[in-house]
KEVEXKOL-195229 format. One line per field, with one value per residue (C-alpha): residue number from 0; residue in one letter; x, y, z. Coordinates in Angstrom, 2 decimals, padded with zeros to 5 digits. Last residue first. Example, Ala and Ser with C-alpha at 12.3 -4.5 7.8 and 13.67 -1.06 7.14 Angstrom:
<recs>
pos	[1:0];
code	[S:A];
c1	[013.67:012.30];
c2	[-001.06:-004.50];
c3	[007.14:007.80];
</recs>
This chain:
<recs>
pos	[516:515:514:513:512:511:510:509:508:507:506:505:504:503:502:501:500:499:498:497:496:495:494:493:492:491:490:489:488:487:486:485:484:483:482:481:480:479:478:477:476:475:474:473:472:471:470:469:468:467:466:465:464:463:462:461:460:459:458:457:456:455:454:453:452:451:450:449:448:447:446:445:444:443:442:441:440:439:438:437:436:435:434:433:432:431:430:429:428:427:426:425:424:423:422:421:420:419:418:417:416:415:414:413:412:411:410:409:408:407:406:405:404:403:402:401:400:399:398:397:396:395:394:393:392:391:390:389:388:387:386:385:384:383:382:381:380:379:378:377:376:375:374:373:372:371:370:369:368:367:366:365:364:363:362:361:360:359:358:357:356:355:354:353:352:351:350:349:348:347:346:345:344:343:342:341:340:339:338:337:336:335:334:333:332:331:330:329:328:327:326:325:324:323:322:321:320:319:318:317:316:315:314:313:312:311:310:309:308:307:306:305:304:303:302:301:300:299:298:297:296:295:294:293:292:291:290:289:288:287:286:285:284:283:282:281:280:279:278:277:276:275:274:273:272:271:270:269:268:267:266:265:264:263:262:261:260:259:258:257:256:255:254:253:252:251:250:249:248:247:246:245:244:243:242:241:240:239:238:237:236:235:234:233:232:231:230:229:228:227:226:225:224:223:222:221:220:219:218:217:216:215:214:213:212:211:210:209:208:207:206:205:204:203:202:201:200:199:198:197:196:195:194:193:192:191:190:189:188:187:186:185:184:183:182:181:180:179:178:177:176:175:174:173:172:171:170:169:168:167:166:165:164:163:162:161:160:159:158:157:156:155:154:153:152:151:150:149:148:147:146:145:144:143:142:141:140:139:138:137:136:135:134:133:132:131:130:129:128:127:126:125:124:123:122:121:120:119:118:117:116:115:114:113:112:111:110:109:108:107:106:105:104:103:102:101:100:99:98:97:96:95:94:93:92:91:90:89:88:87:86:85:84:83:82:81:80:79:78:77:76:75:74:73:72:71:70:69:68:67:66:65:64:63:62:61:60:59:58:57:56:55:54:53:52:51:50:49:48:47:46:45:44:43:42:41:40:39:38:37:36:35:34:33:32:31:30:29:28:27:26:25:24:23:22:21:20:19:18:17:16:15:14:13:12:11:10:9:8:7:6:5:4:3:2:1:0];
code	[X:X:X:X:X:X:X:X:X:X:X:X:X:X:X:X:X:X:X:X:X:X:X:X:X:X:X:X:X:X:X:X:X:X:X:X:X:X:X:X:X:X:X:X:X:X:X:X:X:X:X:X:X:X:X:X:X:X:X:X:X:X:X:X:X:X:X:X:X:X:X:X:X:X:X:X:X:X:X:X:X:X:X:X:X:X:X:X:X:X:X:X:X:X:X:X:X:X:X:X:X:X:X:X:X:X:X:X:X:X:X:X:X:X:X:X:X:X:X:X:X:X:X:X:X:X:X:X:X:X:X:X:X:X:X:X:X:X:X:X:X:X:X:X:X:X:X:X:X:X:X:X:X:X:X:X:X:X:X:X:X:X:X:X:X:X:X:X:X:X:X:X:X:X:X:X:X:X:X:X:X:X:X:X:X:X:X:X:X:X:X:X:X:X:X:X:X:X:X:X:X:X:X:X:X:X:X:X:X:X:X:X:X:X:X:X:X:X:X:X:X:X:X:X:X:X:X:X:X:X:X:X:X:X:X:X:X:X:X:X:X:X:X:X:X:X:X:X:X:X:X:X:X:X:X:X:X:X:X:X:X:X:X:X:X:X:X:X:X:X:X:X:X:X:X:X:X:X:X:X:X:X:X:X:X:X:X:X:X:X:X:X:X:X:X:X:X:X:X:X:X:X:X:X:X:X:X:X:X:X:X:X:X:X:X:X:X:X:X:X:X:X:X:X:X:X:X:X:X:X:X:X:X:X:X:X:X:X:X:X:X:X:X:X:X:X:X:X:X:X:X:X:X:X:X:X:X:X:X:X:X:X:X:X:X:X:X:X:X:X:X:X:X:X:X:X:X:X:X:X:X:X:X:X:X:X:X:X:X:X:X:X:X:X:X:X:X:X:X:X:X:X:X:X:X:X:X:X:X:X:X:X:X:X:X:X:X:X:X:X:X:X:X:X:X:X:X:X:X:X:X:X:X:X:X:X:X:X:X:X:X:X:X:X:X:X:X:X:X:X:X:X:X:X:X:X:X:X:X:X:X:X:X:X:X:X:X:X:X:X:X:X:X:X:X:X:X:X:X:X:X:X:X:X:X:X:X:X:X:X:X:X:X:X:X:X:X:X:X:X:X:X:X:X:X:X:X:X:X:X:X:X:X:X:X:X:X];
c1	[033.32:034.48:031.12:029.65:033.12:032.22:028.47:029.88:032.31:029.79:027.78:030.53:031.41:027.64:027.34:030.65:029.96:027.05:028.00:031.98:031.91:029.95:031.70:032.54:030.40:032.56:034.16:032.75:029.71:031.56:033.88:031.52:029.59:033.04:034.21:037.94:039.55:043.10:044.59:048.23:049.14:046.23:046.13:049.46:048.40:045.80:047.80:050.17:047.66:045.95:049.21:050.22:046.74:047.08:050.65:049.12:046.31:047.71:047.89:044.71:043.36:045.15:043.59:040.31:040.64:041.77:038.46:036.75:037.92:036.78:033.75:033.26:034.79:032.23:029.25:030.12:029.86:026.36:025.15:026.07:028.77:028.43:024.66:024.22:027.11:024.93:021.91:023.81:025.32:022.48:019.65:021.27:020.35:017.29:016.50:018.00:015.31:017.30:014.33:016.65:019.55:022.76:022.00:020.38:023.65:025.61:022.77:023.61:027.11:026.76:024.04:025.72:029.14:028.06:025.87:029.09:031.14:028.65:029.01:032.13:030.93:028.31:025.11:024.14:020.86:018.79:015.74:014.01:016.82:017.56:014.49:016.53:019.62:016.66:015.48:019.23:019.69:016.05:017.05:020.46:018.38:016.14:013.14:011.15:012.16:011.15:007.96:006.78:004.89:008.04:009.52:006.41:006.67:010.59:010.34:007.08:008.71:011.74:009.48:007.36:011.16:012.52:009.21:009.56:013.01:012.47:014.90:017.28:019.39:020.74:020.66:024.22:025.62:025.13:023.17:020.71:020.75:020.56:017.71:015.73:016.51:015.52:011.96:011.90:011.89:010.82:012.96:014.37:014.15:016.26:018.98:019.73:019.86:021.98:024.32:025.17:025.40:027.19:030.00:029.95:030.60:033.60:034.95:034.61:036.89:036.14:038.79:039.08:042.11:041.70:041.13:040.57:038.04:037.74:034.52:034.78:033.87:036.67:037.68:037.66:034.61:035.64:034.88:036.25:034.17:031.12:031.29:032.44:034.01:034.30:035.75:035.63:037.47:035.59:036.16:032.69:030.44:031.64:033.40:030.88:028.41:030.02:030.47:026.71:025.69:028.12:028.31:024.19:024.34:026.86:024.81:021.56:024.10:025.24:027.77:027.76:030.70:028.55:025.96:029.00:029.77:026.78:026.60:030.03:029.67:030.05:034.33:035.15:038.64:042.19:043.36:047.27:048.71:049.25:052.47:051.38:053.56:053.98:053.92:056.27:055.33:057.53:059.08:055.69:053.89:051.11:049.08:045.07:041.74:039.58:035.75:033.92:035.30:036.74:039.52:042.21:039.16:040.79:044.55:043.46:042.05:045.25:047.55:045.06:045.28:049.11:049.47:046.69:048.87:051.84:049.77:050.05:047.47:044.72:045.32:045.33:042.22:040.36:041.52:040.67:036.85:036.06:037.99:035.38:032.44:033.72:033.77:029.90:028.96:025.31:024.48:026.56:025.49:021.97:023.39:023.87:026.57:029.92:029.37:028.72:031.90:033.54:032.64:033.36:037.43:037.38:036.13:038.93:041.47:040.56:040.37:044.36:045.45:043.73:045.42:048.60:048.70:047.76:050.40:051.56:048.55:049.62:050.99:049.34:050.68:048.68:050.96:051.38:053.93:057.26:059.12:059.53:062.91:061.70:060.59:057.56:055.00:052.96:049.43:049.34:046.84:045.42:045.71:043.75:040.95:040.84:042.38:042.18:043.95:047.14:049.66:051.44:054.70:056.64:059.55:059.28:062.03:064.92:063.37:061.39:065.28:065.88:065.67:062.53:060.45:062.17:061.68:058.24:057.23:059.27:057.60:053.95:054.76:055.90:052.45:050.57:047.97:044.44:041.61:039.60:036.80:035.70:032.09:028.50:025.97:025.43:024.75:021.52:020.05:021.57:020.06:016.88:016.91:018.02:021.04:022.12:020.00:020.60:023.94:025.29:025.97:027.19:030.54:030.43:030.09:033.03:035.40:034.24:034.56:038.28:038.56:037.63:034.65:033.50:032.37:031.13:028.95:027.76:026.68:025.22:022.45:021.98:021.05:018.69:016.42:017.30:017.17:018.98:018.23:021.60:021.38:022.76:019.18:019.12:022.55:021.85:018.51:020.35:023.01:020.32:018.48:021.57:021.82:017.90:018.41:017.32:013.68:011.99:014.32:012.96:016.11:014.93:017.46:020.51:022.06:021.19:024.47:025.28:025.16:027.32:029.93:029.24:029.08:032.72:034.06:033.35:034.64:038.10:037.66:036.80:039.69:042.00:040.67:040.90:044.70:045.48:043.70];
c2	[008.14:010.34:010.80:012.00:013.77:016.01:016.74:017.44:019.78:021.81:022.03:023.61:025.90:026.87:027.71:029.72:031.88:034.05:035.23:034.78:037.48:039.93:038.92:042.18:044.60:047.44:050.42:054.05:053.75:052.78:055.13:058.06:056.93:056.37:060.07:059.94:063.55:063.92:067.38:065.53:068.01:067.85:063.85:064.27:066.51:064.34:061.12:063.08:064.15:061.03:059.81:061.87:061.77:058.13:058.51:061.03:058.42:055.19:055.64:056.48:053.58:051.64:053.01:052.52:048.74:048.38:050.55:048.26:045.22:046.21:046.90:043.71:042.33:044.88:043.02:039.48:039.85:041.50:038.86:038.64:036.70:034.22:033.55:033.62:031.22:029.12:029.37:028.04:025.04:023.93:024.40:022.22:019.19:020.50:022.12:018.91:016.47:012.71:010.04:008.40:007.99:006.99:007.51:010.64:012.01:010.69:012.38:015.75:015.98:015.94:018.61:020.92:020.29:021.19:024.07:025.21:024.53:027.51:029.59:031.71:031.54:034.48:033.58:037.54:038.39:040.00:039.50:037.21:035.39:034.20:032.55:029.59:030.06:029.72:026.36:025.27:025.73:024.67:021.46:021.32:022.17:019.11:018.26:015.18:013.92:016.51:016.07:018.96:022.03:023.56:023.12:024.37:027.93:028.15:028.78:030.56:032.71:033.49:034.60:037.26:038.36:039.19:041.21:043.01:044.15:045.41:045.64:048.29:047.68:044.74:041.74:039.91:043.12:041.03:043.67:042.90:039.25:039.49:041.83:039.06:036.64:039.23:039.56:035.41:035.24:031.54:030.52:027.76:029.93:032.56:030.45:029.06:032.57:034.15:031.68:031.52:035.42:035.90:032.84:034.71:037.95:036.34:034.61:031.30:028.72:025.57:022.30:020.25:018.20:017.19:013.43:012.21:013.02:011.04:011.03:010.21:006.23:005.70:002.69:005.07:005.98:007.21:009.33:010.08:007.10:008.46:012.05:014.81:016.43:020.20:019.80:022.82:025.70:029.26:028.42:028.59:028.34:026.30:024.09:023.78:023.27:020.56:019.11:019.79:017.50:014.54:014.34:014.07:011.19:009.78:010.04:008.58:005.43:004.55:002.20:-001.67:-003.03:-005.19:-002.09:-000.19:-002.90:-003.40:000.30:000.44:004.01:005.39:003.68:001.73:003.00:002.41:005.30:005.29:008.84:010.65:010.87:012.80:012.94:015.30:018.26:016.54:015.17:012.01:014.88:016.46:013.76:014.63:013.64:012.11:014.77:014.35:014.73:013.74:015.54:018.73:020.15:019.59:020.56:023.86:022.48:019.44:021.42:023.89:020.75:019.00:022.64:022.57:018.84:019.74:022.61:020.45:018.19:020.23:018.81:019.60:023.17:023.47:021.59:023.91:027.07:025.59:024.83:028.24:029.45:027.60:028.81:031.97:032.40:031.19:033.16:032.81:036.45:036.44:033.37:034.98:038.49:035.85:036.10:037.29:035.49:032.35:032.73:033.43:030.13:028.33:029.55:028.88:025.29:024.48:025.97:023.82:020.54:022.03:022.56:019.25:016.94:018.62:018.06:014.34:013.29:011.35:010.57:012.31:009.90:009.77:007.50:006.36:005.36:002.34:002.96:001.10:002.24:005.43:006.29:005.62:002.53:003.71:001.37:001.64:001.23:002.93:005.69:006.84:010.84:013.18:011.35:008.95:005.28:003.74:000.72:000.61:-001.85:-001.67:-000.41:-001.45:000.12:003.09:005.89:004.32:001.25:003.40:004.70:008.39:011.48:012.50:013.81:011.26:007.85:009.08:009.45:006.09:004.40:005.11:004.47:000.99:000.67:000.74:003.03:002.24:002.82:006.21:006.88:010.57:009.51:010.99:010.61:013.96:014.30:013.04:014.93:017.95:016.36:016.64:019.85:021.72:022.12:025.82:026.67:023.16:024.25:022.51:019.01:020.99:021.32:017.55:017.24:019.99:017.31:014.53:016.63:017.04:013.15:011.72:012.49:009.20:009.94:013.21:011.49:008.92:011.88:013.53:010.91:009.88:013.40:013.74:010.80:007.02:004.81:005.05:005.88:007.19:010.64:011.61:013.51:015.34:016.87:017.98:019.80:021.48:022.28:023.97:025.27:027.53:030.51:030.91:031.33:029.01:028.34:027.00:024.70:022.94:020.29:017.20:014.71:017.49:015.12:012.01:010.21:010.57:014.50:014.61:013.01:015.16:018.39:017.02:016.69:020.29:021.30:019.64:020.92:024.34:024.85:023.86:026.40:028.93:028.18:028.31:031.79];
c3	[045.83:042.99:041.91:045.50:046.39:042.68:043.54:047.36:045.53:043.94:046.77:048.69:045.25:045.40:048.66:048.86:046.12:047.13:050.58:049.22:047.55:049.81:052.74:053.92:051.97:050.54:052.41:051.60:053.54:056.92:056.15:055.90:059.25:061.09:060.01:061.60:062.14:062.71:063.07:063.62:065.99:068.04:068.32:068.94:072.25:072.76:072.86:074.93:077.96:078.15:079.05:081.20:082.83:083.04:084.76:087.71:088.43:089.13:092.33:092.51:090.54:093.11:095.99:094.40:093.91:097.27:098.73:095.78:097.72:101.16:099.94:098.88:101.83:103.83:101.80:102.21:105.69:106.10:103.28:099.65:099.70:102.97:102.95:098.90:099.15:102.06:099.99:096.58:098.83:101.05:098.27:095.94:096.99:098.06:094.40:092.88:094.96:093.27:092.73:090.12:092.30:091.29:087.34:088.63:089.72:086.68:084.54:086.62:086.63:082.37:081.78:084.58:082.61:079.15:080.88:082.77:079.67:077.65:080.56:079.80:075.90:076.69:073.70:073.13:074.80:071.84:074.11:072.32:071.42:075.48:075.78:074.56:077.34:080.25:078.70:078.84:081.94:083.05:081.62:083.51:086.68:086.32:088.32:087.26:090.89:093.07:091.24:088.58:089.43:090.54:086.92:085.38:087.47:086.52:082.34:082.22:085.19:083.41:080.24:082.89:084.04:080.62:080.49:083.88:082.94:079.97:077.17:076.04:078.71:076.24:078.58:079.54:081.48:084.97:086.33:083.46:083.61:087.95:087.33:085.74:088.47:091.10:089.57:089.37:092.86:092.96:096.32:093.92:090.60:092.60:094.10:090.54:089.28:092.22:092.34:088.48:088.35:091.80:090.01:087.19:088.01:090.67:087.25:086.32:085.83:083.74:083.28:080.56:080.91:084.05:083.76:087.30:090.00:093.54:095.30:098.84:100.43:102.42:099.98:097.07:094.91:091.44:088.90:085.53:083.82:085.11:083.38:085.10:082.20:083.35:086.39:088.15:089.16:089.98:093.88:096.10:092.68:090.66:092.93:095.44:092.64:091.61:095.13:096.15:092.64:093.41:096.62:096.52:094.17:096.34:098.83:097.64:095.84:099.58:099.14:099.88:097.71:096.26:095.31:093.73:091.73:090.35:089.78:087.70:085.84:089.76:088.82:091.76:093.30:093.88:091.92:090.54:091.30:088.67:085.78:082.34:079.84:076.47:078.02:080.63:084.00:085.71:088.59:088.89:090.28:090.48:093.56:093.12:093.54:096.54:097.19:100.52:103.40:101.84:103.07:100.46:097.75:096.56:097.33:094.46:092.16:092.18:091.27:089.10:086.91:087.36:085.48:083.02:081.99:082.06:080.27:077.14:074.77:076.98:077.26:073.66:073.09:075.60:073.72:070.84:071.85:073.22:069.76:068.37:070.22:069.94:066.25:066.14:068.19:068.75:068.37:065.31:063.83:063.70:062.53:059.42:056.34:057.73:060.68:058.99:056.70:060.01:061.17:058.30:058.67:062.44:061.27:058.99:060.88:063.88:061.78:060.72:064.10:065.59:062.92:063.53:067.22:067.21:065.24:067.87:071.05:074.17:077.05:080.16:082.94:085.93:088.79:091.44:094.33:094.89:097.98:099.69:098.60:094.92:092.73:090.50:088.81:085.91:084.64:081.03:079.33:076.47:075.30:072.23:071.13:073.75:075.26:078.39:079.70:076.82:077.63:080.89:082.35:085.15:087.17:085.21:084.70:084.14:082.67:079.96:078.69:079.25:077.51:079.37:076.79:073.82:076.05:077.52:073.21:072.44:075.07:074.27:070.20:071.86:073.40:070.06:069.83:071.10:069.64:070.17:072.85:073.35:073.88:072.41:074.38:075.05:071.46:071.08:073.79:071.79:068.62:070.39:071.80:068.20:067.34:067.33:070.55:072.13:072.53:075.01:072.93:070.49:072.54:072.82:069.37:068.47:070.64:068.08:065.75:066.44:066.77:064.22:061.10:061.13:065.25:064.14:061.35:063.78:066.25:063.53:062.86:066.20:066.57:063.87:064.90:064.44:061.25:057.88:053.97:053.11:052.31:048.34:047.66:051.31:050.81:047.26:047.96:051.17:048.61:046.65:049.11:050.74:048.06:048.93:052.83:054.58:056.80:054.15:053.13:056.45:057.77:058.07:056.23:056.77:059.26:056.90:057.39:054.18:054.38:057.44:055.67:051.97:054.85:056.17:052.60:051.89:054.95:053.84:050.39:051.41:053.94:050.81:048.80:051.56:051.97:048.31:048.28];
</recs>
């Protein structure tokens, strides 16, 4: 009880931040529940008269709100189906940047993970050059065998843990509460979107995990001409400390810079499209936070990633799924795209094929009547993901970072080149995967694989019927009967409480923050 009391204050003083900065401003009343207008009524009357659309709006209140909802911005920054286009837009722009911390706080965290003095483990160490929610990091030096090499050093934030367990508390515990009350929230997934978003923040809070997932990057793109990812150093990484290897590069955010140093900006808009997709698709690992400042171009001219924190994977359904779709709005076969959902599992068989395929087809045929140019794939995306309601197609969490990414990789393309083709840019990758996978060759490794999986599951066979053969003979003994239907109408409304309550006590406490403020 304590524990949900103290959830509702701390929500409760997000909504009276999100209410000053005029998120709720244009919300329809209309279109809420009746426990909900009166808050709504409350929020809009203590807005601060300001300028800019909804989405500037909320990404100022994010940004007041620190750096968990700052990380819950980005993730709302793919969900254009919760948000609203515009306030998606919006939020794209929003950037994990966080003042500095003091360097001695730095030293004192390598100091205690190593148990060592700074000097015996760094030859040099600089002040702060980068600084985010979570991290910042140092310029150093290294003196070993080989000599004295330059190093990136990223040391986690102090404190930083606790604030992110509680935030995360706070919104697992509203998103239940939204579950509870609307199917709506339940198709979206609410609950999974945040545990989407802790999983991530765990992972990126233990850079040994980071550490491992630059490791694997880097032997998935070893032979790759144009894209490279820098050496751990595994002997100066902790979970607390993060060693790399130092990048000589121009950042792509740097366009003057890249035009004095004379690179092709065509290409590396290309690079960076065919390489995402490359990674997507060819190994289920890719960046996931591609944005300008994590890329550089080295003096041989390749791409070169850094910050892996957030990292994607997708699984071999995926990967046919998101090959399969993008390949079949660029050939226009928007039959096969349709059947790709339902093969997939992610349309209720319950709906038609041939009408999930005439929406598909509103979505693709304006695309292809637009210039190469005007073409986006991270718009269709997202276009494809809002059709998705109609056909009771539940929101799947596995490709809600693809979208973020997609969205991201392809403004820094068309920041290099504006007049970027994305459907021939893409073309060469998807059709070559289509090519390998699902052609003559692909087809025997697949059935090569379920021949495996088969042999296993045969195996297996004589201790599953044991088993099956136990539970039913306790079963048997036990003479246990479960009634679902009769239980179901025997136990009480989840929620019911707190359907009605909750509203009131939130509004309630944003009357109280206003006066106390």
């Amino acid at each position: 009880m304590f524990q949900a009391v103290g959830h509702i204050f701390r929500l409760a003083h997000a909504s009276f931040v999100m209410a000053r900065e005029g998120v709720f401003s244009n919300v329809d009343a209309g279109m809420l529940p009746p426990p909900a207008r009166a808050p709504l009524a409350l929020a809009k009357l203590i807005a601060r008269r300001t300028t800019g659309g909804t989405g500037s709006r909320l990404t100022r209140a994010m940004a007041r709100l620190g750096p968990s909802y700052v990380k819950l911005g980005q993730f709302l920054a793919t969900r254009p189906d919760i948000v609203g286009m515009n306030s998606a837009r919006e939020l794209e722009a929003l950037q994990d940047r966080m003042p500095a911390f003091p360097r001695d706080e730095a030293v004192k965290v390598i100091e205690r993970s190593f148990d060592k003095k700074l000097a015996e483990i760094y030859s040099t160490f600089s002040e702060p050059v980068a600084a985010a929610s979570i991290a910042q990091v140092h310029k150093a030096t290294v003196s070993d065998g080989d000599g004295t090499r330059e190093v990136a050093v990223k040391v986690l934030r102090p404190g930083i843990e606790r604030r992110f367990a509680r935030d995360l508390s706070d919104m697992f515990f509203a998103a239940r509460l939204a579950e509870r009350w609307s199917t709506e929230a339940q198709r979206l997934r609410f609950i999974g979107i945040v545990e989407t978003l802790a999983r991530t923040v765990r992972m990126e809070m233990d850079f040994r995990l980071e550490a491992a997932a630059a490791s694997e990057f880097g032997e998935n793109v070893a032979a790759d001409r144009d894209f490279r990812v820098p050496n751990v150093d595994w002997n100066l990484t902790a979970k607390d400390v993060l060693t790399l290897e130092w990048i000589d590069g121009v950042p792509l955010s740097d366009i003057a810079a890249l035009e004095r140093g004379g690179f092709d900006r065509e290409k590396l808009g290309r690079i960076v499209i065919q390489s995402f997709l490359t990674h997507a698709v060819r190994d289920g690992l890719f960046h996931a936070d591609m944005h300008q400042g994590n890329l550089f171009v080295d003096r041989e001219g390749r791409l070169v990633a850094v910050d892996f924190g957030i990292m994607g994977r997708l699984g071999p359904k995926e990967r046919r799924f998101l090959a399969e779709i993008l390949f079949g709005f660029i050939t226009r076969n928007y039959q096969r795209v349709a059947e790709v959902h339902f093969e997939a599992g992610y349309v209720p068989s319950s709906q038609r094929v041939a009408d999930f395929a005439q929406a598909i087809r509103a979505i693709g045929e304006p695309i292809h009547s637009r210039k190469a140019d005007e073409i986006s794939m991270a718009k269709l995306l997202t276009l494809l993901f809002e059709i998705t309601a109609l056909f009771e197609m539940k929101t799947r969490t596995e490709l809600v970072m693809l979208q973020k990414t997609m969205v991201v990789v392809e403004g820094v393309a068309r920041s290099l080149d504006p007049r970027l083709d994305m459907w021939k840019t893409a073309e060469p990758v998807i059709g070559e995967w289509i090519k390998e996978k699902l052609g003559p060759a692909g087809i025997i490794q697949e059935a090569g694989r379920g021949v495996a999986n088969l042999g296993k599951i045969a195996f297996q066979l004589p201790d599953l019927l044991d088993r099956a053969e136990a539970v039913a003979r306790r079963i048997s003994d036990e003479h246990f009967i479960f009634d679902s239907e009769r239980a179901q109408k025997q136990a009480p409304p989840a929620g019911e409480t707190w359907k009605w309550l909750a509203p009131w006590a939130i509004a309630a406490l944003l009357a109280v923050a206003l006066m106390l403020r």
